[in-house]
mmCIF file of the protein (N, C-alpha, C, O) and its ligand, coordinates in Angstrom:
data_MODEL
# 
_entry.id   MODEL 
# 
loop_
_entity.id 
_entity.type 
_entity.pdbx_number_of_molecules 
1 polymer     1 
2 non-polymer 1 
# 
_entity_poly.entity_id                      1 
_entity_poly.type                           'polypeptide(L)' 
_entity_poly.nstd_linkage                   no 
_entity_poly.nstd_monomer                   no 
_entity_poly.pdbx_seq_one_letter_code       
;(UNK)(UNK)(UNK)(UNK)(UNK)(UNK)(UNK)(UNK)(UNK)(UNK)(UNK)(UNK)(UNK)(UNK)(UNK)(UNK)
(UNK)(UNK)(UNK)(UNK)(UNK)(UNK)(UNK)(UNK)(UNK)(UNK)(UNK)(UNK)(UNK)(UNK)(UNK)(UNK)
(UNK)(UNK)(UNK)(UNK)(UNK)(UNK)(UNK)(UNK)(UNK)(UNK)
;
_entity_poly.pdbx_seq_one_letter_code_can   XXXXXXXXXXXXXXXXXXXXXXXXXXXXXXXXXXXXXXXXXX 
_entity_poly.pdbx_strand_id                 A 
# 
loop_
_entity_poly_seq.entity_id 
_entity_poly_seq.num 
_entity_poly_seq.mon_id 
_entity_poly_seq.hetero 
1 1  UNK n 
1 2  UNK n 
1 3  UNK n 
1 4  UNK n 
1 5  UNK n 
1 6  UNK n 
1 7  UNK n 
1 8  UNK n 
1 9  UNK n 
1 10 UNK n 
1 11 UNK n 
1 12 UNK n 
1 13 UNK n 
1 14 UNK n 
1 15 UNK n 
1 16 UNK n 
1 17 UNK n 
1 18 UNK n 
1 19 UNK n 
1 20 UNK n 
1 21 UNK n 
1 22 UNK n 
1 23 UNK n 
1 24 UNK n 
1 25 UNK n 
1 26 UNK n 
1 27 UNK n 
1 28 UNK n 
1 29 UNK n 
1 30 UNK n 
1 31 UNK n 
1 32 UNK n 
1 33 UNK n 
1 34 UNK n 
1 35 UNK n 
1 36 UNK n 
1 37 UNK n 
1 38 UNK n 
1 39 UNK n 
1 40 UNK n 
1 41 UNK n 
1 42 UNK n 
# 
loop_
_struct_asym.id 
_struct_asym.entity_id 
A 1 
B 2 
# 
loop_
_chem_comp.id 
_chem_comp.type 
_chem_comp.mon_nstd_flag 
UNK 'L-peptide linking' . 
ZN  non-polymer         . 
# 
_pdbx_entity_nonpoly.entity_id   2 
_pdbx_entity_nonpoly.name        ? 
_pdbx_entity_nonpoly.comp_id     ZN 
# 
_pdbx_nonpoly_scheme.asym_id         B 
_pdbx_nonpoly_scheme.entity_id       2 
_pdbx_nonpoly_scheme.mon_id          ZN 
_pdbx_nonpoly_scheme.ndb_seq_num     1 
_pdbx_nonpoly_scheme.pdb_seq_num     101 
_pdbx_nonpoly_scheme.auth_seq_num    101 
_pdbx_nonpoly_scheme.pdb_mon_id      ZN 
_pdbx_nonpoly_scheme.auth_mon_id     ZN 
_pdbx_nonpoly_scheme.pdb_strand_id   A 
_pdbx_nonpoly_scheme.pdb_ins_code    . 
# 
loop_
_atom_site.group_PDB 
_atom_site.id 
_atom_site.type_symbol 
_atom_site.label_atom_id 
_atom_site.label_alt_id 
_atom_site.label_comp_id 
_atom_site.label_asym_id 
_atom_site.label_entity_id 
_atom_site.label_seq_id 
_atom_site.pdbx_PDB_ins_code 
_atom_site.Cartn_x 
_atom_site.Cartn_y 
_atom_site.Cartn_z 
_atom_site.occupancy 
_atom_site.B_iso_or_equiv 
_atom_site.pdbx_formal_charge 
_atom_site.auth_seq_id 
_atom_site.auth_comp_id 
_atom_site.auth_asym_id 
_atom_site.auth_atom_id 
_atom_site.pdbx_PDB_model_num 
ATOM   1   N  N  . UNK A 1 1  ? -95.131  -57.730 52.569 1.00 0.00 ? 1   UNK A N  1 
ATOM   2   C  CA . UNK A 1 1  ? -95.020  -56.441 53.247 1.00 0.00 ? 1   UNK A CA 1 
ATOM   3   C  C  . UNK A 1 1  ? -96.402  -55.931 53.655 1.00 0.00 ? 1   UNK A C  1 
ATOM   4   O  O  . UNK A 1 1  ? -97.337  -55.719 52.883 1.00 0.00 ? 1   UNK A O  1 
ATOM   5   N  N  . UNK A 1 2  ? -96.395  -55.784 54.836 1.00 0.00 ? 2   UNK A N  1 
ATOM   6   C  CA . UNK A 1 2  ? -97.778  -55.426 54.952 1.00 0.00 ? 2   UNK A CA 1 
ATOM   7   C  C  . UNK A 1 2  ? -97.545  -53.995 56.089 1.00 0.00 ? 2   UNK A C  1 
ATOM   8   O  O  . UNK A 1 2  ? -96.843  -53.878 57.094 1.00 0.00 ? 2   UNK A O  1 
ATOM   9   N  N  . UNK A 1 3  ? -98.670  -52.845 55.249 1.00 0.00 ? 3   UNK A N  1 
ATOM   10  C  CA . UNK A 1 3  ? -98.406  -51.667 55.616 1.00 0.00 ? 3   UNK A CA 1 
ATOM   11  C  C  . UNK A 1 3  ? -99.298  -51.116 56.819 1.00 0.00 ? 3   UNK A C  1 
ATOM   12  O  O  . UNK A 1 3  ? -99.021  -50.513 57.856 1.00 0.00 ? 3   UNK A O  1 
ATOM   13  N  N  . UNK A 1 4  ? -100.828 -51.707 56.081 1.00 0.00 ? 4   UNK A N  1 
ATOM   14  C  CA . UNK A 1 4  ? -101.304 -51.331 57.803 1.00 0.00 ? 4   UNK A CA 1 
ATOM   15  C  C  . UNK A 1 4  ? -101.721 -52.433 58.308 1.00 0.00 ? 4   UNK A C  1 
ATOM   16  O  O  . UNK A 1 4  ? -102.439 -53.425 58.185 1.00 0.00 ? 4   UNK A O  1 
ATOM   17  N  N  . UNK A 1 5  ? -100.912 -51.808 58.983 1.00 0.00 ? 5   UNK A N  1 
ATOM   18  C  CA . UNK A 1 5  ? -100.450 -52.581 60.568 1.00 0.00 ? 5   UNK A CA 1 
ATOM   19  C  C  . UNK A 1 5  ? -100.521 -51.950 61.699 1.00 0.00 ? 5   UNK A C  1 
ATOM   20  O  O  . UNK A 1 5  ? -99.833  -50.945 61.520 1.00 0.00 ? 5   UNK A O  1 
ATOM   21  N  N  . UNK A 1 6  ? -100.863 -51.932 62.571 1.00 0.00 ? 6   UNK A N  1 
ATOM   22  C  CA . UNK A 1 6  ? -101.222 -50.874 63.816 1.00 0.00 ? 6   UNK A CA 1 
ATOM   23  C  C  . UNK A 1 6  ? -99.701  -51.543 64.603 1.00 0.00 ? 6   UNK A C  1 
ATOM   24  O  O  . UNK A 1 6  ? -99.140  -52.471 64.020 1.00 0.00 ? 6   UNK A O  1 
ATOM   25  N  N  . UNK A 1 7  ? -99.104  -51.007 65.938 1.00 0.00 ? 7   UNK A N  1 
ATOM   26  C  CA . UNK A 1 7  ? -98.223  -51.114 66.536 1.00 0.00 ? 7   UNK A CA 1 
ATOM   27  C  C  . UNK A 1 7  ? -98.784  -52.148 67.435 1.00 0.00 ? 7   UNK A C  1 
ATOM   28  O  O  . UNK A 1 7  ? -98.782  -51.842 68.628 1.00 0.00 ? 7   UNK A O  1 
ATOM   29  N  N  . UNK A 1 8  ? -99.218  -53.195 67.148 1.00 0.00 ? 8   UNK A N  1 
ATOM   30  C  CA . UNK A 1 8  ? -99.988  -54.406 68.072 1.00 0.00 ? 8   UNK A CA 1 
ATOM   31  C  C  . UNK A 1 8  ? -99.488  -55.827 67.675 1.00 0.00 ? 8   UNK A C  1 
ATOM   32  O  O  . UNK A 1 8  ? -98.943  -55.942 66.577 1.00 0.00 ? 8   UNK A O  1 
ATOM   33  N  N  . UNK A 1 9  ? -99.613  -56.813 68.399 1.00 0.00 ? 9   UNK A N  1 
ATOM   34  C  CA . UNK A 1 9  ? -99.448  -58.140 68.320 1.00 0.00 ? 9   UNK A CA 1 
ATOM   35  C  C  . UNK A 1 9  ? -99.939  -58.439 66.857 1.00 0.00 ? 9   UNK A C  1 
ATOM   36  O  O  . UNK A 1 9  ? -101.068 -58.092 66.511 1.00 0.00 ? 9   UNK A O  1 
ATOM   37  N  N  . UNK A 1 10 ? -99.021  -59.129 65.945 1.00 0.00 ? 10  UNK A N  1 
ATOM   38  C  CA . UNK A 1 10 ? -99.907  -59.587 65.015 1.00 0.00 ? 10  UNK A CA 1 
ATOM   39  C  C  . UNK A 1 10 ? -100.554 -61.003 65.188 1.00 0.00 ? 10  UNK A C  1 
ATOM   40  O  O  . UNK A 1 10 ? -101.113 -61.527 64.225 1.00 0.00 ? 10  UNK A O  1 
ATOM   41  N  N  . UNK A 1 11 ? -100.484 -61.633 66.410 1.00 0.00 ? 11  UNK A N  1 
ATOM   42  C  CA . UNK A 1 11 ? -101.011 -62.854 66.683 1.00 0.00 ? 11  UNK A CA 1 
ATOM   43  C  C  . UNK A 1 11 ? -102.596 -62.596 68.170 1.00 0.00 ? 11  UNK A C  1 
ATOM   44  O  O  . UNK A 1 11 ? -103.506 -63.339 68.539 1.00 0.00 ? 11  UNK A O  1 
ATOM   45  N  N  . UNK A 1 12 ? -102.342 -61.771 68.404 1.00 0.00 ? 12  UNK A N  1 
ATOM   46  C  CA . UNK A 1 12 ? -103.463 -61.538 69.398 1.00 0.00 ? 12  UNK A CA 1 
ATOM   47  C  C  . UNK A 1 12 ? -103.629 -59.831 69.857 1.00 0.00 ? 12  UNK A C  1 
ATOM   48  O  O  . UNK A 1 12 ? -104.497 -59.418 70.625 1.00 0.00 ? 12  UNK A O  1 
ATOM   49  N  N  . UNK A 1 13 ? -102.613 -59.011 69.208 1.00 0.00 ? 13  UNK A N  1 
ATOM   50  C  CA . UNK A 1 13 ? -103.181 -57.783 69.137 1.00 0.00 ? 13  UNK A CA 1 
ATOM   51  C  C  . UNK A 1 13 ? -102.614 -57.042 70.758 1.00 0.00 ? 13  UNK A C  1 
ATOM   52  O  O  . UNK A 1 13 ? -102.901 -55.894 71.097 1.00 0.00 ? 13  UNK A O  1 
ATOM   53  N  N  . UNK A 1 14 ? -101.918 -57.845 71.448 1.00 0.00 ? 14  UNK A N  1 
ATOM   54  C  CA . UNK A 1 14 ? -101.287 -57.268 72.404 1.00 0.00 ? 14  UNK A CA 1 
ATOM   55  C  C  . UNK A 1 14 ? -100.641 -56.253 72.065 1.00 0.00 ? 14  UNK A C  1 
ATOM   56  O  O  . UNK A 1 14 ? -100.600 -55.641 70.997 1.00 0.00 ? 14  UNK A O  1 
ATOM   57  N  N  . UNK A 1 15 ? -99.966  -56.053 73.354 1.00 0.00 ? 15  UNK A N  1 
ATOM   58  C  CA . UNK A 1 15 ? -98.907  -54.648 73.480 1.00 0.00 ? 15  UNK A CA 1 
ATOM   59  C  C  . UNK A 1 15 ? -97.060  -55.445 73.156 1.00 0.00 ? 15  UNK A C  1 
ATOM   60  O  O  . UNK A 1 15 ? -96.359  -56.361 73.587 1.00 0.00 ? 15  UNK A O  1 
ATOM   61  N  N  . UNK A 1 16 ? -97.026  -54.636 72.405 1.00 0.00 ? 16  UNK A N  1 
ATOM   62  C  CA . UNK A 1 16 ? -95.806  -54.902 72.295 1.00 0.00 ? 16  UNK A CA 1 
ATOM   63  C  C  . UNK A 1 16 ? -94.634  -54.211 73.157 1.00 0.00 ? 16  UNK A C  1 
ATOM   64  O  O  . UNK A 1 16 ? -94.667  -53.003 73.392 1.00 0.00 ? 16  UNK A O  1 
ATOM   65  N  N  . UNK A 1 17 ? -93.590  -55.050 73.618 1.00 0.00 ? 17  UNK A N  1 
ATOM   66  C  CA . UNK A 1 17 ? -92.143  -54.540 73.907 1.00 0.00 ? 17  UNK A CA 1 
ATOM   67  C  C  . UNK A 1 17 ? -91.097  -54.447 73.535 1.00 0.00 ? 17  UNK A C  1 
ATOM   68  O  O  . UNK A 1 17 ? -90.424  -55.478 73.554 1.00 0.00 ? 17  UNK A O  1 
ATOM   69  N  N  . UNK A 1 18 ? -90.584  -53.418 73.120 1.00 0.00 ? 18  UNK A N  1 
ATOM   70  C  CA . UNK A 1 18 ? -89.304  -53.066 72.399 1.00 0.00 ? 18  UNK A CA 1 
ATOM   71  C  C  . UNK A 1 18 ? -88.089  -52.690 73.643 1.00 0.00 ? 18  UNK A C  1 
ATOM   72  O  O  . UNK A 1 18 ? -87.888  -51.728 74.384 1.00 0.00 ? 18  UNK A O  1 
ATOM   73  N  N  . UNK A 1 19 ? -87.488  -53.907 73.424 1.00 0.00 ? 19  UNK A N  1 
ATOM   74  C  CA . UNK A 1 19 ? -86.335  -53.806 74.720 1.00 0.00 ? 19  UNK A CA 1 
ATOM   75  C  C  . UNK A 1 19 ? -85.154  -54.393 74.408 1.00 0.00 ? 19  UNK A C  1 
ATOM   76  O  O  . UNK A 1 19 ? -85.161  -55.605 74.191 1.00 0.00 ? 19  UNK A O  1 
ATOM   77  N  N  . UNK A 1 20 ? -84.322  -53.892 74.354 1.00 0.00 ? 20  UNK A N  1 
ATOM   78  C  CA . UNK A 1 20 ? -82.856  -54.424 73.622 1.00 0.00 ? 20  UNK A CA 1 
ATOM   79  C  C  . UNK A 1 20 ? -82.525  -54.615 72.209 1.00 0.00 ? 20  UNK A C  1 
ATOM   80  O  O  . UNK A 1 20 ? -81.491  -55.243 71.980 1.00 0.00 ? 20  UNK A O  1 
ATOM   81  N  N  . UNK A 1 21 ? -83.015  -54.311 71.507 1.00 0.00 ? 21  UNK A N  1 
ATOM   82  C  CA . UNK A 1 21 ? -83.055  -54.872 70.060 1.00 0.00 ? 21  UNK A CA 1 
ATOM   83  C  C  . UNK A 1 21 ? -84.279  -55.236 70.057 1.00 0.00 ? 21  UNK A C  1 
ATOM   84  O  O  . UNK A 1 21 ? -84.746  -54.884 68.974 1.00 0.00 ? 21  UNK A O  1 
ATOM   85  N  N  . UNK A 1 22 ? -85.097  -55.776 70.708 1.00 0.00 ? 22  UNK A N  1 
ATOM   86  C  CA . UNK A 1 22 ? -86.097  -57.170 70.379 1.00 0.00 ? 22  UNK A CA 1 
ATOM   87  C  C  . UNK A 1 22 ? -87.314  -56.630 70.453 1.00 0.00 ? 22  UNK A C  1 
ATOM   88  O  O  . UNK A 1 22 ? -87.332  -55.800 71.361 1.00 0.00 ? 22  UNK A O  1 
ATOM   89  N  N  . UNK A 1 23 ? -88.688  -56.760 69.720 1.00 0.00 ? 23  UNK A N  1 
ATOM   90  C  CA . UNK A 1 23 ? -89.448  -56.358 70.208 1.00 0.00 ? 23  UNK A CA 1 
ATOM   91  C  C  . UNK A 1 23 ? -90.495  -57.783 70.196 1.00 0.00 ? 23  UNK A C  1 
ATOM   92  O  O  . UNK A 1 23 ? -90.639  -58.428 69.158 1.00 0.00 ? 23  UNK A O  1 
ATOM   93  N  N  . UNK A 1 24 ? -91.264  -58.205 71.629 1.00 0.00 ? 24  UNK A N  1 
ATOM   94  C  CA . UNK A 1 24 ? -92.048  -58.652 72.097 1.00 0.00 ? 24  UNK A CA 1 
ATOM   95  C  C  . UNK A 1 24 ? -93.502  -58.177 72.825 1.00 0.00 ? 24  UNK A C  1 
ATOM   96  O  O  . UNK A 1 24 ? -93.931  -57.379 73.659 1.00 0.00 ? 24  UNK A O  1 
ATOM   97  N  N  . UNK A 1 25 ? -93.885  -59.095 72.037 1.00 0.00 ? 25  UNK A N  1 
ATOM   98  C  CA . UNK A 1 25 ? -95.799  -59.185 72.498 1.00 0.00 ? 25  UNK A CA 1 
ATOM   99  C  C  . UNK A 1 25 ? -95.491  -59.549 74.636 1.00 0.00 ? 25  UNK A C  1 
ATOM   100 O  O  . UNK A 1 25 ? -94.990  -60.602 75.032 1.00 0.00 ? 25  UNK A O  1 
ATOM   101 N  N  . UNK A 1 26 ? -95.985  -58.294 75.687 1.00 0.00 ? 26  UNK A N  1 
ATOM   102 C  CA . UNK A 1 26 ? -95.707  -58.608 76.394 1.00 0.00 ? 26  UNK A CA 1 
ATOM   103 C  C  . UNK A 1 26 ? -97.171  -59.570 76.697 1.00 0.00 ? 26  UNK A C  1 
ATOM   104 O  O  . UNK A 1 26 ? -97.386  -60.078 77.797 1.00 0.00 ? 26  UNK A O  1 
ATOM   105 N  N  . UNK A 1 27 ? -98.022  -59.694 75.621 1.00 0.00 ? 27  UNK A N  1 
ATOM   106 C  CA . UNK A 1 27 ? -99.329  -60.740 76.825 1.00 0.00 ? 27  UNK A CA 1 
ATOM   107 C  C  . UNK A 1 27 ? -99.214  -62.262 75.972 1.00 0.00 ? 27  UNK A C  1 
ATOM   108 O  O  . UNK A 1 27 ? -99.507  -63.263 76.626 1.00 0.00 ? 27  UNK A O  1 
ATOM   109 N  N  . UNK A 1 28 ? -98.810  -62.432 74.589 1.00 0.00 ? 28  UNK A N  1 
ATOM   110 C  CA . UNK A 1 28 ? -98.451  -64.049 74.812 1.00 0.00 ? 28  UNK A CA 1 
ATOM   111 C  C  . UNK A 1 28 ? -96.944  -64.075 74.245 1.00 0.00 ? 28  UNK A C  1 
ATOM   112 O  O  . UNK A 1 28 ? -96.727  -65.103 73.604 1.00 0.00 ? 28  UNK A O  1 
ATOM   113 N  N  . UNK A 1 29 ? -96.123  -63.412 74.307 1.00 0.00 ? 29  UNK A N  1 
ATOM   114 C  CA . UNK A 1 29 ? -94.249  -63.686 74.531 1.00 0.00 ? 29  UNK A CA 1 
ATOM   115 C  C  . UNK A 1 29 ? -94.207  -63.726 73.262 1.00 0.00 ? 29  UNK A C  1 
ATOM   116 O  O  . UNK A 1 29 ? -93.148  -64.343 73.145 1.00 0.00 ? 29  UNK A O  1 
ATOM   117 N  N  . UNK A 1 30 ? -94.727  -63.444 71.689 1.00 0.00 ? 30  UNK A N  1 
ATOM   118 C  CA . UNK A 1 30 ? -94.223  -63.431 70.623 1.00 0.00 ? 30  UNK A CA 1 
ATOM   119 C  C  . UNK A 1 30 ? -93.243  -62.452 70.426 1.00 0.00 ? 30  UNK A C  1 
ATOM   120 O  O  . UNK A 1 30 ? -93.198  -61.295 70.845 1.00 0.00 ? 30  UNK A O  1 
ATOM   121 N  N  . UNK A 1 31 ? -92.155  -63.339 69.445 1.00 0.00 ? 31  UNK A N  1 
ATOM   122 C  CA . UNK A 1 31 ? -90.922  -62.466 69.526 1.00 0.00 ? 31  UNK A CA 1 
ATOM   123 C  C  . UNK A 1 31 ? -91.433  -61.679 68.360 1.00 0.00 ? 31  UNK A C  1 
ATOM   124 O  O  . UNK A 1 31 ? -92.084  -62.607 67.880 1.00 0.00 ? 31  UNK A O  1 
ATOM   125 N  N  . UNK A 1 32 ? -91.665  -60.595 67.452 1.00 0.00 ? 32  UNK A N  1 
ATOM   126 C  CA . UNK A 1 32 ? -92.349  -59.918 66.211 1.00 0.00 ? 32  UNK A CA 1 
ATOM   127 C  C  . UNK A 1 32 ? -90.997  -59.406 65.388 1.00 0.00 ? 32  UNK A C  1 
ATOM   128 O  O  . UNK A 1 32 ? -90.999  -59.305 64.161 1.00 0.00 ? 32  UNK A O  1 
ATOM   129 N  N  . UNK A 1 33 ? -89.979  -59.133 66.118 1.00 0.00 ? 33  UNK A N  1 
ATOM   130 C  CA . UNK A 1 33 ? -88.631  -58.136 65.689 1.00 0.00 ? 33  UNK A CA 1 
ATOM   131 C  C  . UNK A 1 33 ? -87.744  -58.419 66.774 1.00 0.00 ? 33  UNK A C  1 
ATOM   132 O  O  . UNK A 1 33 ? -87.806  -58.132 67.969 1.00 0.00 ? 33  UNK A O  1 
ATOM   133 N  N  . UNK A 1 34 ? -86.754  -59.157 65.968 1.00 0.00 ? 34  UNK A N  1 
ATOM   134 C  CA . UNK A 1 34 ? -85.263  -59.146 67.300 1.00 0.00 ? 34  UNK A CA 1 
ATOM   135 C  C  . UNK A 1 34 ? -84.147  -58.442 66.442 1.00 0.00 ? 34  UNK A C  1 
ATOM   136 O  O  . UNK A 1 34 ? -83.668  -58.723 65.343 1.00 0.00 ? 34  UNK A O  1 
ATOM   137 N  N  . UNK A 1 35 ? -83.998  -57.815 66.993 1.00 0.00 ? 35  UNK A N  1 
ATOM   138 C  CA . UNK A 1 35 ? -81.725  -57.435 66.530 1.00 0.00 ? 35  UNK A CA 1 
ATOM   139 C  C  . UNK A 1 35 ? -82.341  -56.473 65.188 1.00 0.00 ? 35  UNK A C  1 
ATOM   140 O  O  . UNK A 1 35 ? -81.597  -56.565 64.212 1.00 0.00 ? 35  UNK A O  1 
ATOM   141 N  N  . UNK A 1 36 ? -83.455  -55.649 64.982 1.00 0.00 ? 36  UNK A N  1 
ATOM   142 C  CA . UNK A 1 36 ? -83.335  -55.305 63.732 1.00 0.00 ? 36  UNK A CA 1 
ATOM   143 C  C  . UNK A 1 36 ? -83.950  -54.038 63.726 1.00 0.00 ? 36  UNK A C  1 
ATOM   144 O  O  . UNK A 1 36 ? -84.966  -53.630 64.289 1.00 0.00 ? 36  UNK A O  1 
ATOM   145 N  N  . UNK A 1 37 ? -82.791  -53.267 62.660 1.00 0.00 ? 37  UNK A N  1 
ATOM   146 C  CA . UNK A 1 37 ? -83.759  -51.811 62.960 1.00 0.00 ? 37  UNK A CA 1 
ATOM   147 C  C  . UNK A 1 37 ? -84.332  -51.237 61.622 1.00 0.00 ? 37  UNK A C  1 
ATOM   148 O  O  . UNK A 1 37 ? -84.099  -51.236 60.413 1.00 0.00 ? 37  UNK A O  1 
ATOM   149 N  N  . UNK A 1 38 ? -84.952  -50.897 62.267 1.00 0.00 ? 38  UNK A N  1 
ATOM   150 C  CA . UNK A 1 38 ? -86.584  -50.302 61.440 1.00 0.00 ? 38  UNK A CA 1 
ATOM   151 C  C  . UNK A 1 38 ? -87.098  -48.997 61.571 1.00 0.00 ? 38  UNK A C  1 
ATOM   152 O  O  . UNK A 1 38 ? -88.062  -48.752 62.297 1.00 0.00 ? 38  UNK A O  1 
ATOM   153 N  N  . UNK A 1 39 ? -86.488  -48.122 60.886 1.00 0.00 ? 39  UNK A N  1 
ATOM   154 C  CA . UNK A 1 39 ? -87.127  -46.511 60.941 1.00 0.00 ? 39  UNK A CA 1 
ATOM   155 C  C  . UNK A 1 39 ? -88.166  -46.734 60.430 1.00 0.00 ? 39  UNK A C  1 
ATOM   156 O  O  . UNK A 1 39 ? -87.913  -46.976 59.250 1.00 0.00 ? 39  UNK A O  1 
ATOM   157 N  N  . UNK A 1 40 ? -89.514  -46.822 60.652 1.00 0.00 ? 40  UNK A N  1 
ATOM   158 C  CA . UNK A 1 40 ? -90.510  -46.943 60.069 1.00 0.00 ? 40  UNK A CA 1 
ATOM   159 C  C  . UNK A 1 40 ? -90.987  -45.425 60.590 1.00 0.00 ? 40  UNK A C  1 
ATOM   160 O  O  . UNK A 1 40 ? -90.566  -44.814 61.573 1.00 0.00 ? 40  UNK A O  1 
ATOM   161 N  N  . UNK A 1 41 ? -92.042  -44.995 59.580 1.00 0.00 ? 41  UNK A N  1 
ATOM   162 C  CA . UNK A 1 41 ? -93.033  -43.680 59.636 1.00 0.00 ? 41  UNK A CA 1 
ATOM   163 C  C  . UNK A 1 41 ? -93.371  -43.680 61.238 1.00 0.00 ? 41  UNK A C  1 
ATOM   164 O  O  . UNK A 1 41 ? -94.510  -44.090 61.461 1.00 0.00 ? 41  UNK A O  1 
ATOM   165 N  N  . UNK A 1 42 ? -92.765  -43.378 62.181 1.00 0.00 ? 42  UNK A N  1 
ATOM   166 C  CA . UNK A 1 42 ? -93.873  -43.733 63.457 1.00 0.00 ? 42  UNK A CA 1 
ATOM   167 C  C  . UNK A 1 42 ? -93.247  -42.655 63.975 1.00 0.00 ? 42  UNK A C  1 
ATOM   168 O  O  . UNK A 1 42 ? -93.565  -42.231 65.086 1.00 0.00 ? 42  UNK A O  1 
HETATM 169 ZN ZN . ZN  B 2 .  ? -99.276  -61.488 71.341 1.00 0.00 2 101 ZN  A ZN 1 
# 
């Protein structure tokens, strides 16, 4: 479990996209979160 964590790629620190369920790194296509929900503090 790792807490800090900024809202970024954990493989290159991109921007992530949250679109349908799924959330993806839109600059190298990592999938980070599909189908799953997550109330996190944000
Ligand atoms: Zn990435």
């Amino acid at each position: 479990m790792s807490q800090a964590r900024s809202s970024g790629c954990p493989e290159c620190d991109g921007r992530l996209s949250a679109d349908g369920g799924e959330t993806v790194c839109t600059n190298c296509g990592l999938v980070v979160a599909e189908n799953r929900i997550d109330p996190g503090p944000e």
